[in-house]
C-alpha positions in Angstrom: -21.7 13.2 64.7 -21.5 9.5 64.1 -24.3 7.7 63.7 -24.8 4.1 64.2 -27.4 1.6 64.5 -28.2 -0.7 67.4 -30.7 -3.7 66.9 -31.1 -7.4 68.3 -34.4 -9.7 68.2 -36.8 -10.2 70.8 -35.2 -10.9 74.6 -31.6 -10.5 73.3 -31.0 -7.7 76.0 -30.4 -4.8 73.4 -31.7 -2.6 75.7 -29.3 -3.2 78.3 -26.8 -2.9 76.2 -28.0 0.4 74.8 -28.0 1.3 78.5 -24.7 0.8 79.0 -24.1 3.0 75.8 -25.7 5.7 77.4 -23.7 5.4 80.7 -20.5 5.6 78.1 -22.0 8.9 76.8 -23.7 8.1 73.8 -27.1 9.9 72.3 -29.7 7.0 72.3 -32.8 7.9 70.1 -35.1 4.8 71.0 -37.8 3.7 67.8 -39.9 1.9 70.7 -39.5 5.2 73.3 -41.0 7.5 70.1 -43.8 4.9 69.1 -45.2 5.6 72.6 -44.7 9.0 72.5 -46.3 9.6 69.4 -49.1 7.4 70.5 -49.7 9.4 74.3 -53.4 10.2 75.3 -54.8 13.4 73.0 -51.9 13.1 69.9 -53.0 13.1 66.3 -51.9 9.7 65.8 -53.9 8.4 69.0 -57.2 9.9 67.3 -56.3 8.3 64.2 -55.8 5.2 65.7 -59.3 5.6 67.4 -60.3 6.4 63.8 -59.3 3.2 62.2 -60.1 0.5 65.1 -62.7 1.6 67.2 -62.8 3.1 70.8 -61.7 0.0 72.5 -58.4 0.5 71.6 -58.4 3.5 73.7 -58.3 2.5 77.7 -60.1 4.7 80.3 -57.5 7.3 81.3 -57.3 8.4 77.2 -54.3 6.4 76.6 -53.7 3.8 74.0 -55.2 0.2 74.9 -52.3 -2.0 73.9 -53.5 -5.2 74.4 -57.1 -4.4 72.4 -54.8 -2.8 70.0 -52.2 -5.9 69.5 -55.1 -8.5 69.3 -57.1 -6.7 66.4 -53.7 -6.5 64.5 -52.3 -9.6 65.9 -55.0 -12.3 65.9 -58.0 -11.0 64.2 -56.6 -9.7 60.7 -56.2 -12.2 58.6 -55.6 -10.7 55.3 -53.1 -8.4 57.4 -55.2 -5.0 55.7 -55.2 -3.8 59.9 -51.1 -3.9 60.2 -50.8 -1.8 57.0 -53.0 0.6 58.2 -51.3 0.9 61.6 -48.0 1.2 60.3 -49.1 3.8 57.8 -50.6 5.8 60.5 -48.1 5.4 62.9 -44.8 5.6 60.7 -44.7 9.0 59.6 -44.9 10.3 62.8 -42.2 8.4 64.3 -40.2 8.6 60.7 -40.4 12.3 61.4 -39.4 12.3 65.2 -36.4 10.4 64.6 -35.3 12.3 61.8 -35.6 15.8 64.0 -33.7 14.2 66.8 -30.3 13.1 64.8 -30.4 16.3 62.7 -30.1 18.1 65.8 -27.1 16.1 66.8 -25.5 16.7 63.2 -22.8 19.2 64.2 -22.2 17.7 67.6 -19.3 15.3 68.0 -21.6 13.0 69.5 -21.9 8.9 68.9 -25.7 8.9 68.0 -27.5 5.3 68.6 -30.6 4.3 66.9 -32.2 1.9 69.1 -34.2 -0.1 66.0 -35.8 -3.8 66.9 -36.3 -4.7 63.1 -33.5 -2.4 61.6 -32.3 -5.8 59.8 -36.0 -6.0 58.6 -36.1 -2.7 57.4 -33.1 -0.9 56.9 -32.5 2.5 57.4 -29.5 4.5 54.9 -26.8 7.0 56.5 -26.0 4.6 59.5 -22.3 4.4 59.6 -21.9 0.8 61.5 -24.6 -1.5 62.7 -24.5 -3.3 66.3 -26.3 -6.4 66.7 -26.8 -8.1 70.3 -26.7 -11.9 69.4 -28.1 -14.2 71.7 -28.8 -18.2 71.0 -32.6 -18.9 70.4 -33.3 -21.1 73.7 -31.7 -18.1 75.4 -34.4 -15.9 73.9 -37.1 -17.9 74.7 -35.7 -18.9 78.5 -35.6 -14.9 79.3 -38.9 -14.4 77.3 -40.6 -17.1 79.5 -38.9 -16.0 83.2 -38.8 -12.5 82.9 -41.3 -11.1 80.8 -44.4 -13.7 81.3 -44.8 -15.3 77.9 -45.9 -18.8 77.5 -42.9 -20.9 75.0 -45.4 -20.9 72.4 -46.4 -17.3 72.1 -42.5 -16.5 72.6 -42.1 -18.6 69.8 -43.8 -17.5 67.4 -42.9 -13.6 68.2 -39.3 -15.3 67.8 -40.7 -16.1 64.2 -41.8 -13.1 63.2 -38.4 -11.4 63.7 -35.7 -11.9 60.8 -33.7 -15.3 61.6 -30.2 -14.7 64.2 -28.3 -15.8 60.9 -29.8 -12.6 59.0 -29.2 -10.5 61.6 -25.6 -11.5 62.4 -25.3 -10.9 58.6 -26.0 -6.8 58.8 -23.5 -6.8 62.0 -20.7 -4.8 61.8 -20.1 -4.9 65.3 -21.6 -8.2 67.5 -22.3 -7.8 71.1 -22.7 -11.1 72.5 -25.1 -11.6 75.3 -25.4 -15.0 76.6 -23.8 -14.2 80.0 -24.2 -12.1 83.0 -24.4 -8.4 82.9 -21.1 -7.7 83.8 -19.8 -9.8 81.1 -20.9 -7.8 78.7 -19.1 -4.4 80.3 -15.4 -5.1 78.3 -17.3 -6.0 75.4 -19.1 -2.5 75.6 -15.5 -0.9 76.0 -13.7 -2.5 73.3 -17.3 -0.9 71.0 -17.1 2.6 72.5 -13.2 2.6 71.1 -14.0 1.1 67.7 -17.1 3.5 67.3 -14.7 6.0 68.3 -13.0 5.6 65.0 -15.8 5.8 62.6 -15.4 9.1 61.0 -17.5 12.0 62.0 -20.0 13.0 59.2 -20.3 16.5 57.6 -21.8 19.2 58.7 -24.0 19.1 55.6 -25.4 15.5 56.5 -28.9 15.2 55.5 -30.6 12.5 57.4 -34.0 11.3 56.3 -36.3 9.5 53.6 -37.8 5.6 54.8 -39.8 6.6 57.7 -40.0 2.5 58.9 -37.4 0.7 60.6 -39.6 1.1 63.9 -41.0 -1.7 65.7 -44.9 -2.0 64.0 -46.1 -2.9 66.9 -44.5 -6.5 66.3 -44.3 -7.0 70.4 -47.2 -4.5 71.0 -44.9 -1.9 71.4 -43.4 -3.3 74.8 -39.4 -3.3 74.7 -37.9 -5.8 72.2 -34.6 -5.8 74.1 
């Protein structure tokens, strides 16, 4: 197995690019894809949710309200006490997830990508490269604004609460730029399937595990970061 990790702030397109690993062959284990899975209608963490911040978090059909959710965390908590509580619910659970999926890729020969928003917040050991999909600020907040409904403020300040492109860029090991068209970005995911191709494949005896964060908290209310 090799094991690498994919990030890029807010609107950068990572999850095209991730995408476009996949197509290439690669294992994609998605922090966002297990927040919501651990957070589905009836799970532990869903009840504990319910727990903590009331039944209006939790819509009609049993599923988790995020819009109630993100504006008791977002815009209501002031001392921030509500964010530490929902990451400390929801963390372990996803920690533990994403450790059973990549353990049962360890004696593959497979190129494993975590898919991590905020890896350059949090950082995550045993990752043997780092990708980072760079994108220029007004290009964030232009897709932001067109594509995903955001007013420039609010895409602002969710811009804000991200580490800075210059932070990012400075975790990279590999940069996949993504100011262009899609089908710019194809060689560029070519010439990083060849160089990942070259990281060396880790033991059988590789233990993956320990910080359980890394995943998004919720920082876009658990809507894709990419």
């Amino acid at each position: 197995m090799i094991l690498v990790g994919l990030t890029g702030g807010i609107g950068s397109g990572k999850s095209t690019v991730s995408a476009a690993l996949a197509s290439l062959g690669a294992v994609i284990i998605d922090a966002d894809e297990l927040v919501r899975e651990v957070q589905r209608a009836g799970s532990p963490v869903l009840r504990e949710l319910s727990r903590r911040f009331g039944q209006q978090v939790i819509a009609a059909d049993g599923s988790l309200d995020r819009g109630a959710l993100a504006a008791i965390v977002f815009t209501e908590d002031e001392d921030g006490t509500a964010l530490e509580d929902l990451n400390a619910i929801v963390h372990p659970a996803v920690g533990a997830e994403m450790n059973r999926r990549v353990m049962a890729q360890v004696n593959t020969d497979h190129v494993v990508v975590l898919d991590i928003p905020l890896l350059t917040e949090n950082p995550r050991g045993g990752l043997q490269a780092i990708i980072v999909v760079d994108v220029p600020i007004e290009t964030q907040l232009a897709r932001l604004v067109k594509f995903r409904g955001f007013d420039e403020a609010d895409a602002r300040a969710r811009i804000a609460r991200q580490a800075t492109r210059t932070e990012r860029l400075a975790t990279a090991d590999f940069v996949v730029h993504n100011t262009d068209s899609v089908e710019s970005l194809q060689p560029q995911i070519d010439a990083l399937w060849t160089e990942l191709h070259k990281l060396p494949q880790l033991p059988p005896d590789f233990q993956f595990g320990g910080r359980d964060d890394g995943v998004d908290k919720l920082n876009d209310t658990n809507t894709s970061s990419g």
